[in-house]
C-alpha positions in Angstrom: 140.2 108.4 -142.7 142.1 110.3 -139.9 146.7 110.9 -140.9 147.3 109.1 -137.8 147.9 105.4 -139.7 150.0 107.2 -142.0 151.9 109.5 -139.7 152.4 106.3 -137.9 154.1 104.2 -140.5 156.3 107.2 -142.1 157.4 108.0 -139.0 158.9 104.8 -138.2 160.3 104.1 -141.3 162.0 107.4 -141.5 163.3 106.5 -137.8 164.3 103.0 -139.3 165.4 104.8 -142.0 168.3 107.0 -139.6 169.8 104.3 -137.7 170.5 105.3 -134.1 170.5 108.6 -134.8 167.6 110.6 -132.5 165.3 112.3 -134.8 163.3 115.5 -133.5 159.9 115.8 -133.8 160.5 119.0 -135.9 163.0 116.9 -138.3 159.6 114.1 -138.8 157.2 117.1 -138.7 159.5 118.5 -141.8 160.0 115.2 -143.1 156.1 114.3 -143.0 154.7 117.8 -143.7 152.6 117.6 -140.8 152.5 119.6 -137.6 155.0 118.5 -135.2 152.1 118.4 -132.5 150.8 115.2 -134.3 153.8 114.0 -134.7 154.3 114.4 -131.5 150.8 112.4 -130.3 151.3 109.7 -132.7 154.8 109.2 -131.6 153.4 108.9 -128.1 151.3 106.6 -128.3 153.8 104.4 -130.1 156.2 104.7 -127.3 153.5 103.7 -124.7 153.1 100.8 -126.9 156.5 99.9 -127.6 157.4 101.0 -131.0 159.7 103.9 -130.3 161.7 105.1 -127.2 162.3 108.9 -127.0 163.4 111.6 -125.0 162.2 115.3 -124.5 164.5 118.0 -124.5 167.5 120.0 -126.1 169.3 116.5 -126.9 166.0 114.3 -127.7 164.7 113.0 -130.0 162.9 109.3 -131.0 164.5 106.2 -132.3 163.1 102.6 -133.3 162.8 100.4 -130.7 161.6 97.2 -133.4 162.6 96.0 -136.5 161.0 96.7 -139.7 160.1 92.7 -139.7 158.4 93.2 -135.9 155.7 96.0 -136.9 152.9 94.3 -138.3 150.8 96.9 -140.3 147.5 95.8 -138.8 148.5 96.2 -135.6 149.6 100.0 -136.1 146.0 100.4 -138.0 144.5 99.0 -135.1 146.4 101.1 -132.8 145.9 104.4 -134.6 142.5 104.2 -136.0 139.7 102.6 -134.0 137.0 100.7 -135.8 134.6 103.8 -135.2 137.2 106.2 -136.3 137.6 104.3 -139.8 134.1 105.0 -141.3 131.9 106.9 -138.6 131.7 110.2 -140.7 130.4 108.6 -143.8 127.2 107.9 -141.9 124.1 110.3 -142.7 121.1 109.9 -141.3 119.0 111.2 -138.2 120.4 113.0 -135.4 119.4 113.7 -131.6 119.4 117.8 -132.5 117.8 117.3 -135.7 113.8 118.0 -136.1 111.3 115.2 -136.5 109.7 117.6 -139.6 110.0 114.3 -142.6 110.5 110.9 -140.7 111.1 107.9 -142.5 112.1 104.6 -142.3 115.0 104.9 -144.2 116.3 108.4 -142.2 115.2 106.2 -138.7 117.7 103.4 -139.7 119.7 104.5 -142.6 122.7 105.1 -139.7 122.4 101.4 -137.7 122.2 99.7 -141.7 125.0 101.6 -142.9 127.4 101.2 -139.3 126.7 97.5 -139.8 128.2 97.3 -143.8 130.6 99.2 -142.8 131.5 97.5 -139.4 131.9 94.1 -141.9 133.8 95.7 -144.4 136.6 96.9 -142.0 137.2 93.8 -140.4 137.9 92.6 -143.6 140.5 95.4 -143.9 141.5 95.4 -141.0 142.3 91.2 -141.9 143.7 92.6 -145.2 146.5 94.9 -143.0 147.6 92.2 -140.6 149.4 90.2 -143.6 152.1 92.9 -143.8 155.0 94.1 -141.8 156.9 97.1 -142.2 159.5 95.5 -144.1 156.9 94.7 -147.0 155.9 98.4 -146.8 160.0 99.4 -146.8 160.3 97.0 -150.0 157.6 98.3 -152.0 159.2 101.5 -151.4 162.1 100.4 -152.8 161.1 98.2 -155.2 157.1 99.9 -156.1 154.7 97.2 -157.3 155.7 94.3 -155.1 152.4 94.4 -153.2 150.7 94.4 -156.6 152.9 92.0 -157.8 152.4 89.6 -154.8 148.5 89.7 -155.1 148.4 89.3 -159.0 150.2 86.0 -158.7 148.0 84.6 -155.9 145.0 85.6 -157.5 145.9 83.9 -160.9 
């Protein structure tokens, strides 16, 4: 899985986090321990989508443009890691550039089998994500087990 769900949600909880304060990209790069170039993309295309407003320059910087309560996890998952994204590495199998030396049945459909299980599995996850906000992620934070907590007494 690509940094870009994670990038996404630190980010705006650090920019929740500061208040009205304009935070640099080198301040969340610092923050996040990631290059400020990504932080930079990711914060982009929150802005386009309405997360963030920010400014270039000497005296820019990002800020929140939602609450905590308005930033429904699923949605930034969707936003920042496509369904193909998610799992398309994990697939093995044959190639256009590889040689037809040993075909089998299993390397001439091992890739469609496996994109399928995976394409139902991250629905489900994807389903799984949209039951939060940010404000569930800001209180497990602050208080860590709540999400644990919440799902051990539904499943009981």
């Amino acid at each position: 899985m690509r940094l870009d769900f994670s990038v996404a949600v630190h980010s705006m909880l650090y920019l929740d986090q500061q208040g009205d304060r304009r935070i640099s990209s080198r301040e969340l790069s610092e923050s996040l321990d990631v290059n400020s170039v990504m932080i930079r993309n990711i914060l982009s295309l929150l802005h386009k989508n309405g997360y963030v407003k920010g400014n270039v320059g000497k005296n820019g910087g990002y800020q929140l443009l939602k609450s905590l309560d308005e930033c429904n996890v699923g949605e930034l998952y969707d936003l920042t890691i496509p369904p193909t994204i998610s799992y398309a590495r994990f697939i093995t199998g044959k190639s256009n550039v590889m040689e037809e030396t040993h075909p089998t049945e299993i390397a001439d459909n091992i890739k469609e089998t496996l994109n399928d299980l995976f394409t139902l599995a991250d629905k489900d996850y994807r389903k799984f994500y949209h039951q939060f906000t940010l404000a569930d992620i800001k209180n497990d934070i602050q208080n860590h087990g709540y999400f644990l907590n919440k799902f051990e007494k539904n499943s009981d």
